[in-house]
N, C-alpha and C positions, 0 to 999 in steps of 0.2 A: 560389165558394161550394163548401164540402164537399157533400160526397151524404149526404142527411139520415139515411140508415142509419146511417153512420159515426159519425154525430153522438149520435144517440139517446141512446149509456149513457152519456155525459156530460150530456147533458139529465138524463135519467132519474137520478142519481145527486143531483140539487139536489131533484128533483120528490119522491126518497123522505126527504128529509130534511124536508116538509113546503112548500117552494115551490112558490106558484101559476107558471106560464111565464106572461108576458106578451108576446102575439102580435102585436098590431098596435097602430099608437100611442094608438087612444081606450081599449083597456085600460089603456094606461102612463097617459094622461090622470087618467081615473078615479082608479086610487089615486094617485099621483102629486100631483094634487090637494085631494086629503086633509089638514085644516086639524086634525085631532085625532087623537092617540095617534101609534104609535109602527110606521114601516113598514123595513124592511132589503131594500134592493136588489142583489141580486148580477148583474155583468155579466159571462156566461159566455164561456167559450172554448175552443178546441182545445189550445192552445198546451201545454208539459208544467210550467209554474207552476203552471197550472190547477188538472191531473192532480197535481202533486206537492204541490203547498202549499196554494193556493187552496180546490180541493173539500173535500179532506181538513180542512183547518182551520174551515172553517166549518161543516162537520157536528160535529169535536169540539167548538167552542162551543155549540152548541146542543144538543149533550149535556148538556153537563156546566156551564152558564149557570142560577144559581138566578130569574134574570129574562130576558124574552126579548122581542123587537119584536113588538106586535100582526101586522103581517104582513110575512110571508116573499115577495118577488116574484124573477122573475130573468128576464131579456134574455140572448140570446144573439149576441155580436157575428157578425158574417159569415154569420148565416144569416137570425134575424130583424133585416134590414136598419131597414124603416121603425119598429121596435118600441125599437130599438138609438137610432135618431137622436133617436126622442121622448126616450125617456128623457135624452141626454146636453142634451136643451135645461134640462134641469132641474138641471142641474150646471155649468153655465158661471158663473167661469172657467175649472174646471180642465180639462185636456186631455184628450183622450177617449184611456181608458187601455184595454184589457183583457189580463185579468180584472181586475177591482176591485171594490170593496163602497165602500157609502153607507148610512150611517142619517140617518132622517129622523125629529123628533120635533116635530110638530105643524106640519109642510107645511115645514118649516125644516131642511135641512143640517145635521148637527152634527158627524160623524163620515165620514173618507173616509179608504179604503186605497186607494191606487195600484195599478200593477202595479208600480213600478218599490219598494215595500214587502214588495208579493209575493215576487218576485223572488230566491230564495237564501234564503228562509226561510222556520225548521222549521215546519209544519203548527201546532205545539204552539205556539212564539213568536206563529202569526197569530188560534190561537185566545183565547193568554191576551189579547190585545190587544184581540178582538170581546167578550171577556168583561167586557172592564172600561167597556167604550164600553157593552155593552149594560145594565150595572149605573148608568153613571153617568145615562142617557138615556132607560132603559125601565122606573123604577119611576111 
């Protein structure tokens, strides 16, 4: 596990874009749970996708998105462990990736970026692509 100093302004960098952190799994439960509207989960990370593509893109989307997920959550892999596992129970089959995004619109899966989507692309590619999932999914 990093040393949660380290970690912070990459915490803090989703936290000022408007996400709640979700710390243990009866938070993840809770919305997670949520059988109405429209939630976007990002699962955070160290890694330099994160830093390069990852954070950057999802804050430009939600800039510049004329519609947007009722709520913002985000997990942190390798630090919030038991927060991390909740959430990935709610995404099987796919493999537990990080970073990666999920939207959910009415307790139902509709939209998933991988890391390996992540991965070599530009911030702006990952935001047009949250833009259009958030437009097709969150009116």
């Amino acid at each position: 596990m990093y040393d949660p100093r380290l970690v912070q302004p990459m915490r803090q960098e989703l936290i000022n874009a408007g996400f709640e952190e979700l710390l243990t799994p009866e938070q993840v439960e809770a919305v997670l749970n949520q059988k109405k509207g429209t939630v976007f989960l990002v699962i955070n990370s160290v890694c330099g996708c994160a830093a390069g593509s990852a954070r950057p893109g999802v804050k430009y989307a939600l800039q510049n998105a004329r519609v947007k997920p009722d709520k913002l959550v985000t997990v942190f892999a390798g630090q919030d462990k038991a927060a991390t596992e909740k959430a990935r129970e709610y995404l099987v089959p796919i493999p537990p990736s990080s970073p990666s995004m999920y939207l959910f619109k009415d307790g139902q899966l509709v939209h998933v970026i991988e890391r390996r989507h992540i991965e070599g692309t530009l911030p702006q590619v990952l935001a047009d692509n949250l833009i259009g999932a958030f437009e097709m999914y969150c009116n």
